[in-house]
PAPA-887374 format. One record per residue (C-alpha): x, y, z. Coordinates in steps of 0.02 Angstrom, whole numbers, plus 50000, padded with zeros to 5 digits. Example, Ala and Ser with C-alpha at 12.3 -4.5 7.8 and 13.67 -1.06 7.14 Angstrom:
506154977550390/506844994750357/
//
This chain:
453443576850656/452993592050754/453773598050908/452913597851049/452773614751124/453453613951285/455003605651181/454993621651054/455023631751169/456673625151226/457453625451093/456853643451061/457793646951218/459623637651154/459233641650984/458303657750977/457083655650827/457143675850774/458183692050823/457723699050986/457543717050922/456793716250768/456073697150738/457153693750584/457233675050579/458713663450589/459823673550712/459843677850907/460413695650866/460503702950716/461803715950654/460823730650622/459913729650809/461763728650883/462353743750764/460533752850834/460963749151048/462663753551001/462493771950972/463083786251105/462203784751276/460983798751313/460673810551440/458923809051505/458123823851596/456703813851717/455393820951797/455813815451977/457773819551998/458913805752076/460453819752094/461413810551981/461743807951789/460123796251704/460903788851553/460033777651412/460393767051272/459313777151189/457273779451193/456173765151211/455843762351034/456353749450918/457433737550940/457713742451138/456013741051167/455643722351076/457263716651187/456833724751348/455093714551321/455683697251265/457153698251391/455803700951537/454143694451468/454603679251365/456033672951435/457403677851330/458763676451431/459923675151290/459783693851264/460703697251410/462313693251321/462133710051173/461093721851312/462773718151431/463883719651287/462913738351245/463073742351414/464913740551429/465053752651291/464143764451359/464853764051505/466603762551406/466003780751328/465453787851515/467223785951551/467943793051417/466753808051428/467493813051596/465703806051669/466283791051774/468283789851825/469463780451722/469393761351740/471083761551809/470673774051931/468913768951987/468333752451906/466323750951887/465413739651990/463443739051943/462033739352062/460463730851970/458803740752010/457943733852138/456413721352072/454983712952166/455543694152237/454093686852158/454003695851986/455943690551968/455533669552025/454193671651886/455313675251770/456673663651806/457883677651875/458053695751852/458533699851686/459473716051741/460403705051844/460933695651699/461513709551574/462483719351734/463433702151736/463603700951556/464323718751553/465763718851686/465713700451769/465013694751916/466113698452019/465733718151992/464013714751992/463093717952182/461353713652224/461253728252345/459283732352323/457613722652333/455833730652324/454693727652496/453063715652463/452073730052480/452573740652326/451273738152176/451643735551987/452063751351918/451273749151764/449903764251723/450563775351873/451023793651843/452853800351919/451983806652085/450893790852115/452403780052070/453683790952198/452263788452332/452183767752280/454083765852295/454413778352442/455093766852579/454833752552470/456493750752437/457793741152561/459623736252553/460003718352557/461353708352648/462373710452498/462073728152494/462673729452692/464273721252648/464693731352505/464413747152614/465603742452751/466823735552606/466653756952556/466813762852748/468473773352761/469153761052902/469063746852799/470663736852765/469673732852566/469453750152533/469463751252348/468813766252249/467593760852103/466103770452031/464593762152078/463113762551934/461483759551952/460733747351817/459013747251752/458123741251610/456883757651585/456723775051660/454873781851644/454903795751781/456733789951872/455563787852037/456363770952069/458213778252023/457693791052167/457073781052305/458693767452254/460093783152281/459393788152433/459183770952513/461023767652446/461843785052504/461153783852664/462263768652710/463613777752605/463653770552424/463553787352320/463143782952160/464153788852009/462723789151867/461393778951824/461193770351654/459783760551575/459453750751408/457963762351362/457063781251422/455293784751399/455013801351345/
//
């Protein structure tokens, strides 16, 4: 008997039906896409400047690219467990490169990128949410940014028209306001850590931009910013 498809589609989402990078049946994720994410993060050069370090996965190609797709347009939330695992190595490399402090000096705490309310109901959560957690635990993981109603999908904008969408369309949330004063010097919590911004995709770094300087203005200077995937 056939499955009905609301039913295969659930069991798609226990039992993935195909690799997430590259479609190979049988498996979630295969070996050679987690040999391809693994490689050396990247230094990406993007055409509106944040003032800190853009770092990537690698380009949005292959594997990176299917994941980055399935993870946000078809649900596959499963993926967040091999991006997060990726993402703790890069971020494992960052520190050995003398580009974030030592873990036992600093410890990383990841900021998700901020996402539209509505895009991230639609698709059950936001998926950078989910690989930040997979990659250093919730508990490092603060919700500190949300996009305004009024910015508009990105999608077809050039790097001006999309630094115009998201300027002022990004504010700090209530989670983001206690993780600032948990940073003020007067605080009895003061910890240093290295706070990284997590994305899925840099195109022109205008959202990195606007989600620094709404961040440093209440005093949460960013260390570097790192993403699965750079276009160009």
């Amino acid at each position: 008997m056939r499955a009905l498809p609301g039913l295969r589609t659930l069991l798609d989402l226990i039992l993935p039906a195909e690799c997430g990078g590259c479609g190979v049946p049988g498996t979630q994720w295969c070996a050679r896409c987690a040999a391809e994410v693994a490689d050396d993060p990247v230094l990406l050069r993007p055409r509106v400047d944040p003032g800190v370090g853009v770092w990537a996965l690698g380009p949005y190609t292959g594997a990176r690219r299917r994941a980055v797709i399935a993870a946000k347009e078809r649900g596959r939330r499963d993926l967040a467990a091999p991006l997060g695992s990726a993402v703790a190595g890069a971020l494992s490399r960052l520190q050995q490169w003398g580009e974030l402090d030592p873990p036992d000096v600093a410890p990383v705490v990841l900021v998700p990128a901020p996402t539209r309310p509505r895009a991230a109901r639609a698709r059950g959560g936001d998926p950078v949410t989910r690989i930040a957690v997979a990659a250093v635990g919730d508990r490092r993981v603060c919700p500190a940014l949300v996009m305004r109603r009024a910015v508009r999908d990105s999608v077809g904008l050039n790097a001006d028209q999309r630094r115009v969408n998201l300027e002022g369309g990004v504010r700090l949330t209530r989670s983001g306001a206690a993780f600032a004063r948990y940073l003020e010097p007067e605080s009895s919590s003061l910890q240093r850590v290295s706070v990284v911004l997590l994305d899925d995709v840099s195109t022109t770094g205008a959202t990195a931009t606007e989600s620094v300087r709404v961040l440093s203005r209440v005093g949460i200077r960013i260390s570097a910013v790192v993403v699965v995937a750079g276009v160009g």
